[in-house]
C-alpha positions as CSV (number, residue, x, y, z in Angstrom):
1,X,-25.6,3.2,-29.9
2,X,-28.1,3.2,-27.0
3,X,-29.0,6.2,-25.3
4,X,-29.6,5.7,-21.7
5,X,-32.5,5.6,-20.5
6,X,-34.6,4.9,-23.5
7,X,-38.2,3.9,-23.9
8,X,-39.0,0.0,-24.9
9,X,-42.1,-2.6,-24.3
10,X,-41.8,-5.5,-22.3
11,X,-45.0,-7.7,-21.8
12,X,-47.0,-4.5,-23.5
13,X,-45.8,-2.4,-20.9
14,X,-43.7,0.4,-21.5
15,X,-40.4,0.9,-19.7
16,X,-37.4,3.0,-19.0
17,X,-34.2,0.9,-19.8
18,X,-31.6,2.5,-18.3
19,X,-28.8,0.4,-18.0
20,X,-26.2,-1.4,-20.8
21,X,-27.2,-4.8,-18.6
22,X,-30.9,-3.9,-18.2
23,X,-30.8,-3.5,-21.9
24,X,-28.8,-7.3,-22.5
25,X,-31.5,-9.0,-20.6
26,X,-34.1,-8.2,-22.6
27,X,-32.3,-7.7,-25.8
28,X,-34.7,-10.6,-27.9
29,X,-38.0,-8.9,-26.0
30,X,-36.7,-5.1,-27.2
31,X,-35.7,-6.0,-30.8
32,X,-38.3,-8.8,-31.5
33,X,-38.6,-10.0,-34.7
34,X,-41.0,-7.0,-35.6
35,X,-38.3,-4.2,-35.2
36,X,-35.6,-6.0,-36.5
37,X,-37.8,-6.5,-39.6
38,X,-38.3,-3.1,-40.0
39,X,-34.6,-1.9,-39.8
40,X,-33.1,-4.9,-41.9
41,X,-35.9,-3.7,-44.6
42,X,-35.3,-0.2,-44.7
43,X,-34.0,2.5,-47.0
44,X,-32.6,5.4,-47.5
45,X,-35.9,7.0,-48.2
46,X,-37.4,5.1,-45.7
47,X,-35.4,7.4,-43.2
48,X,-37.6,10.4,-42.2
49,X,-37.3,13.2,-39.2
50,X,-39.2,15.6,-37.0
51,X,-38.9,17.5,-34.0
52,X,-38.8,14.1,-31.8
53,X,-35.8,13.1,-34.0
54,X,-35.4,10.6,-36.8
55,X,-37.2,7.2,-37.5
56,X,-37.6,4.8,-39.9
57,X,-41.1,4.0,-41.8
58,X,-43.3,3.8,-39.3
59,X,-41.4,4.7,-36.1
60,X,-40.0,1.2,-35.2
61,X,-36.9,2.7,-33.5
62,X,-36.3,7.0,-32.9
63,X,-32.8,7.9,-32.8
64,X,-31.4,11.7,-32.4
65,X,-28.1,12.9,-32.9
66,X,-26.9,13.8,-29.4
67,X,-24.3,16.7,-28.4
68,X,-22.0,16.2,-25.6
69,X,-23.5,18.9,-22.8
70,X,-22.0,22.5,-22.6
71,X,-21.1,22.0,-26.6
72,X,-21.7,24.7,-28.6
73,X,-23.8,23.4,-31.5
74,X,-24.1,25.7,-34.7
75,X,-25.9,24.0,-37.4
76,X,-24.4,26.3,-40.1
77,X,-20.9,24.5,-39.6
78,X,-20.0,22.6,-42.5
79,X,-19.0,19.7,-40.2
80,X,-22.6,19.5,-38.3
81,X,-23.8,16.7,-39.4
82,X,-20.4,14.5,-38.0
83,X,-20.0,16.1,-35.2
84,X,-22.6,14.6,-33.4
85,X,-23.3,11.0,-32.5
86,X,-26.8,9.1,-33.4
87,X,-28.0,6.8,-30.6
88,X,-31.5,5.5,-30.3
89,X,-33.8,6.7,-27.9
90,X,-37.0,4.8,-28.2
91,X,-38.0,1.4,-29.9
92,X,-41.7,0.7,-30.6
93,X,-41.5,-3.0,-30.6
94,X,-45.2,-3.2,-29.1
95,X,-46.6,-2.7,-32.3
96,X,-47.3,-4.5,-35.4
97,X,-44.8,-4.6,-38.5
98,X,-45.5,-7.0,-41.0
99,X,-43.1,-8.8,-42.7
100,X,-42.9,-11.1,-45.5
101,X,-41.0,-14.6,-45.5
102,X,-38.2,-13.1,-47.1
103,X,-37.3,-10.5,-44.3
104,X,-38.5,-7.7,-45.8
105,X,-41.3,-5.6,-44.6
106,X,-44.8,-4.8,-46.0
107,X,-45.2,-1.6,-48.2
C-alpha cells in the first residue's frame, strides 16, 4: 500500500524511503504513535482531497490513487474509481496529533 519512494521523518528530518526494507526498518519511527492515532480515529468524513491527493484530518498520511503508466485514464467511466489502486505517498509523522487515552484523536 506504499508507494515507492515516499516522503517520511526520521529524527525530524525528512526523507525519501524508497525501498520495502528501508521502509521495515523504520516502520515504529514512520507510523509512531501520532499517525497511527490519527488513522485508527478517523472517519469517513474525516477523509478530504486536493490536487496533492487525499488525506485524512490534518494530513497525517497522503495517499493518491495511482494508474499503471501508458493507461488510459477517463474519469467519466463508470468503473474509475476501482480501477485504480490507493497507495500512500507521504506520512507526516513529524508533527503533533493529539490523542486521548482512549485512542482516539482530539477534535
Amino acid at each position: 500500500m506504499m508507494e515507492y519512494p515516499f516522503l517520511a521523518s526520521i529524527n525530524h528530518k525528512s526523507v525519501h524511503i524508497s525501498t520495502p526494507t528501508k521502509f521495515l526498518q523504520h516502520f515504529d519511527e514512520i507510523f509512531d504513535k501520532g499517525v497511527r492515532c490519527e488513522i485508527t480515529g478517523a472517519s469517513d468524513e474525516d477523509v478530504w482531497g486536493n490536487s496533492h491527493g487525499f488525506t485524512i484530518k490534518g494530513g497525517a498520511i497522503w495517499f493518491d490513487d495511482l494508474f499503471s503508466p501508458g493507461e488510459e485514464i477517463d474519469p467519466k467511466s463508470p468503473d474509475f474509481w476501482v480501477k485504480g489502486t490507493f497507495k500512500v505517498i507521504t506520512v507526516n509523522n513529524d508533527s503533533y496529533y493529539p490523542c486521548l487515552e482512549s485512542g482516539k484523536t482530539g477534535k
